[in-house]
N, C-alpha and C positions, 0 to 999 in steps of 0.2 A: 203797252200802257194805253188805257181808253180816259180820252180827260176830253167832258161835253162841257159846254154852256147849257143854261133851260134858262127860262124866266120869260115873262108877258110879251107877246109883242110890243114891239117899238121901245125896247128898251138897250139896245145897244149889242146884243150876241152878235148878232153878223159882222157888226164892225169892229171889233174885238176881235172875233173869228180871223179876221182878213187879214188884220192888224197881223196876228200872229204866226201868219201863213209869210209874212216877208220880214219875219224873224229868223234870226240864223239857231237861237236854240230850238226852233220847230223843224229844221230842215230832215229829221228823221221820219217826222209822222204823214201822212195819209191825212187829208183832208176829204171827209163829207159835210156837203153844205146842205141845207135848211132841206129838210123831208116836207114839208106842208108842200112846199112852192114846187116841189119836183112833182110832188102826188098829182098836183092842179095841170100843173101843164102837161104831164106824161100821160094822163088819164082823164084828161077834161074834168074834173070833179068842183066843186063847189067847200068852198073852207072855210075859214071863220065863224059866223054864229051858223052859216049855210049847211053846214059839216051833219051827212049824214051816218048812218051805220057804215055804210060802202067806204065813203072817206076816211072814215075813223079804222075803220080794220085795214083799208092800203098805206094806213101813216103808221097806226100800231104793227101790222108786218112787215115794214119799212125799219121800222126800231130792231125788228128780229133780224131781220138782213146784216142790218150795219154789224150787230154785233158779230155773228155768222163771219159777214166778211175780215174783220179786223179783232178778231178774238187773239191770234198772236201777233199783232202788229201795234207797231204805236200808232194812235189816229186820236186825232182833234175833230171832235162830233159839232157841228152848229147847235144841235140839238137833240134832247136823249128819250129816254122812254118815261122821266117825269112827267116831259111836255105832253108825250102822248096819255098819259094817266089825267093830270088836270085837263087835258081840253075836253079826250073822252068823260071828265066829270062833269063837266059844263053842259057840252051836249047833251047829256041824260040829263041833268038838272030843269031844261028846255023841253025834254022830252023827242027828243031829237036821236036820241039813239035808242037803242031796246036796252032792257035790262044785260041780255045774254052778253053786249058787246062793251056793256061796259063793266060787270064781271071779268073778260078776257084782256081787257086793259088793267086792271087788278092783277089779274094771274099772271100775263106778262111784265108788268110789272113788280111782282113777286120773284120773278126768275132773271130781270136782265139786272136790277137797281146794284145787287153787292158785284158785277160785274165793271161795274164805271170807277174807275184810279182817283178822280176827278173832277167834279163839278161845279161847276162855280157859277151861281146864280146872279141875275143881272138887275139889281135892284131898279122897282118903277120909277127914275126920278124924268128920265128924258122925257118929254114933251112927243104925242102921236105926232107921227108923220107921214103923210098920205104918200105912198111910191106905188100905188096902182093895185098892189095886189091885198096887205096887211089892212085889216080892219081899224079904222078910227073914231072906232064909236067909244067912250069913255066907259060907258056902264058896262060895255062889254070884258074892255081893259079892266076895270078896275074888281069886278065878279072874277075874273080870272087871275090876277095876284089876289084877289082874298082864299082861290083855291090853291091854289101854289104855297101859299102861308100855309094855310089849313094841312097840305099834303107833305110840308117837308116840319112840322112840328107833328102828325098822325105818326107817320112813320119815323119818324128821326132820322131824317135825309140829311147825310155829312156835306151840307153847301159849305163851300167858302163863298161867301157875299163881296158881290162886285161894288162898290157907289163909289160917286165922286168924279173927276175929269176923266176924261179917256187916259192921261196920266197917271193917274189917282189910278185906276183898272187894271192898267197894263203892272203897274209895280205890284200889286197884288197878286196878278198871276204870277208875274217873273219870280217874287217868292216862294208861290209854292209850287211852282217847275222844279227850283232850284233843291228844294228838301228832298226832291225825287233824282236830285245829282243828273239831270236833265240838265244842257246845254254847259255843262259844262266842261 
């Protein structure tokens, strides 16, 4: 089973992520954490509005990996090949990528999306929070849930929608783990 978080920065996947990782009904899956921040620091690259071709094709073949790696495994993804689809949209929209690379974010995501069990998007409600690396520019944020809306109504993306306390989040998931007779 492949069950991701996607949705804007600074809006809580990680710590959901984390949250779930010291959950005893996760203790089956495989955890991969945030592909941007490994891209950046494995490969020195530059992310956020910075993100060029280069970066967008080692995060979009970072999506191809993960699944590669954990196609029969259960794994809990930080983050899926949505993410990589809306951010590669941003950066073209910027003119920041070529066309060709943001076609191949299309295509890959054409081929990975009916592969994810699971996704459950992270609604913008939390407040930016600068931790060094995640962009807190608001117009940046806020262009990029407009493309995430725009990308999971385009395609009819099966989110379950996270809001509400960390409480509020975690019981949303726990339900729909549970329809999947996970952890219990």
């Amino acid at each position: 089973m492949i069950i991701s978080f996607t949705g804007a920065q600074s809006t809580g996947k990680s710590t959901l992520f984390n949250e779930c990782k010291k959950d005893g009904r996760f203790n089956k899956f495989n955890y991969e954490p945030e592909i941007t921040r490994y891209v950046k620091k494995k490969y020195n690259l530059t992310i956020n509005e910075g993100g060029d071709d280069i970066t967008q094709l080692a995060i979009l073949n970072r999506h191809m990996y993960n699944y590669l790696e954990y196609r029969d495994k259960d794994v809990l993804l930080d983050r899926c090949i949505v993410d990589g689809l809306v951010y590669t949209s941003y950066q073209y929209s910027k003119g920041k990528v070529s066309q060709e690379v943001s076609e191949y974010a299309t295509f890959l995501f054409s081929k990975l999306i009916d592969k994810i069990d699971i996704i459950f998007y992270t609604e913008p409600e939390i407040p930016l929070v600068d931790d060094g690396e995640r962009s807190v520019n608001v117009e940046f944020r806020d262009k990029v849930v407009e493309l995430f809306e725009e990308a999971i109504n385009h395609f009819e993306i099966p989110v379950v929608r996270l809001s509400g306390s960390m409480k509020e989040r975690m019981t949303t998931i726990y339900k729909t783990i549970d329809k999947f007779n996970y952890g219990k």
